[in-house]
N, C-alpha and C positions, 0 to 999 in steps of 0.2 A: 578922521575915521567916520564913516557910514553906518549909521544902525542897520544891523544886519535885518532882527524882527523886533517887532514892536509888543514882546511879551505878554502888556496891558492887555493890547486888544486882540492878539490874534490867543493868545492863552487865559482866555476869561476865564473857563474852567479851571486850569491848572489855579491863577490865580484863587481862585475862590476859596479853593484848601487852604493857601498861605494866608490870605484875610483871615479865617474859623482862628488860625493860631494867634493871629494879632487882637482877635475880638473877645479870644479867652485873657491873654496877659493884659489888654486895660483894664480887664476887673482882677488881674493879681495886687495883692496885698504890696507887691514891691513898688515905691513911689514911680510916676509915671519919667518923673524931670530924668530919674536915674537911668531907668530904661534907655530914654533917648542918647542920652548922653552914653551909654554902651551901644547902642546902634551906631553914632556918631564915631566911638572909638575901636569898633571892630571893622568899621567902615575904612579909616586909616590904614590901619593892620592891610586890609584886604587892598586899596588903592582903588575904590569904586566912588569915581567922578559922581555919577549921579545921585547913591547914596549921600555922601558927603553935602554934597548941594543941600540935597534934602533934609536931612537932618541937621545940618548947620540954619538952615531956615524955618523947623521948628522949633529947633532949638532956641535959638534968639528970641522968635514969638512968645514964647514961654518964660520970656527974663530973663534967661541967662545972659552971663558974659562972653561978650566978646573975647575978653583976657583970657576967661579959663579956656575957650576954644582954642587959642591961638597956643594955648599950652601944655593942653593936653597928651599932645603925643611926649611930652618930657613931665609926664604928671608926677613920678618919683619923685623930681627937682622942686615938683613946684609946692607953696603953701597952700596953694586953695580949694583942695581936694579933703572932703571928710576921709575920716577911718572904711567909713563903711563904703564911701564911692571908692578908694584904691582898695579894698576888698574887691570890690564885683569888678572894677579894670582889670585890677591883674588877673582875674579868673575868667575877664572874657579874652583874653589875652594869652592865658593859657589853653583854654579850650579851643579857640579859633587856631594856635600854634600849637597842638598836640605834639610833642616831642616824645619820641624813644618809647611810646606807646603808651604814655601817661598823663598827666596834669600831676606836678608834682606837690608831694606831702604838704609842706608850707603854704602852699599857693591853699591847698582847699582847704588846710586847717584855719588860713585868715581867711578867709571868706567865711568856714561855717562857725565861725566869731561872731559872725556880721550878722548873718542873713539864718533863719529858721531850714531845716531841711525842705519843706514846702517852699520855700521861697528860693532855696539857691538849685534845686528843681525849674521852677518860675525862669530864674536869671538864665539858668544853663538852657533853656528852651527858646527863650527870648536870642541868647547869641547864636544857636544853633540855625535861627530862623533868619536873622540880618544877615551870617553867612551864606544862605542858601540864597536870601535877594543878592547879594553883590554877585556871586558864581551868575545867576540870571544875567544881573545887566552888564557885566563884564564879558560875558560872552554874547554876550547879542549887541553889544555896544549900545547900549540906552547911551541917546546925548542926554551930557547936564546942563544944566542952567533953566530948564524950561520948568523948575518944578514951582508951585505954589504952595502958601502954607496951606494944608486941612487938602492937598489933591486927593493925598490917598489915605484918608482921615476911613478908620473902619467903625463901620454901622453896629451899636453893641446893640445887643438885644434882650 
């Protein structure tokens, strides 16, 4: 497939909005490792090559495992996920697959277990925003593989 546009550069502005949002949630209260690793897994959900790239290569940078990557999409099954990370999965999971015009009872009663209403605010903005990059590079067909760790590293202020 062909990249249709090059979002980066031909939508700097547009972009600029979406960074404001990335530059507020590194200084949320919700660990950053977490974050990713929900960019990482609404990225799945969505099937966006170049996110996945991406956050599969900050991720790693950052220490994680390879194993938990690799396991992720069967994270129910697997041990190596805390309470609080299958919290914010299943809720970014829910909210990326809004069903029957809700996110159900259970789903945000474990999560606001997990996370402060300010914070699963934080989370639910944060997955709102990684869906809005994948719809981007999935429709414009961003190729992957070209990404670098810190490419699109946002400037806190």
């Amino acid at each position: 497939m062909e990249q249709r546009i090059n979002a980066f550069e031909k939508g700097q502005n547009a972009m600029k909005a979406m960074y404001g949002i990335g530059a507020y949630l590194s200084k949320s209260s919700i660990e950053q490792e977490l974050l990713h690793l929900i960019y990482f897994r609404v990225s799945q959900v969505n099937g966006c090559a170049y996110c996945l790239d991406m956050h599969s290569k900050d991720l790693l940078a950052i220490g994680e495992t390879a194993q938990r990557l690799f396991l992720l999409d069967a994270w129910r099954e697997a041990p190596f996920f805390t309470e609080r990370e299958r919290a914010a999965i299943a809720w970014a999971e829910a909210v990326t697959e809004i069903r029957d015009g809700n996110v159900a009872d259970g789903v945000y009663e474990n999560a606001r277990a997990q996370f402060s209403e300010e914070e699963l605010i934080d989370l639910t903005l944060a997955i709102t925003t990684i869906n809005s990059y994948n719809r981007i590079n999935i429709a414009f067909r961003t190729k992957a593989g070209s990404y670098t760790v810190g490419q699109h590293k946002v400037q806190v202020k």
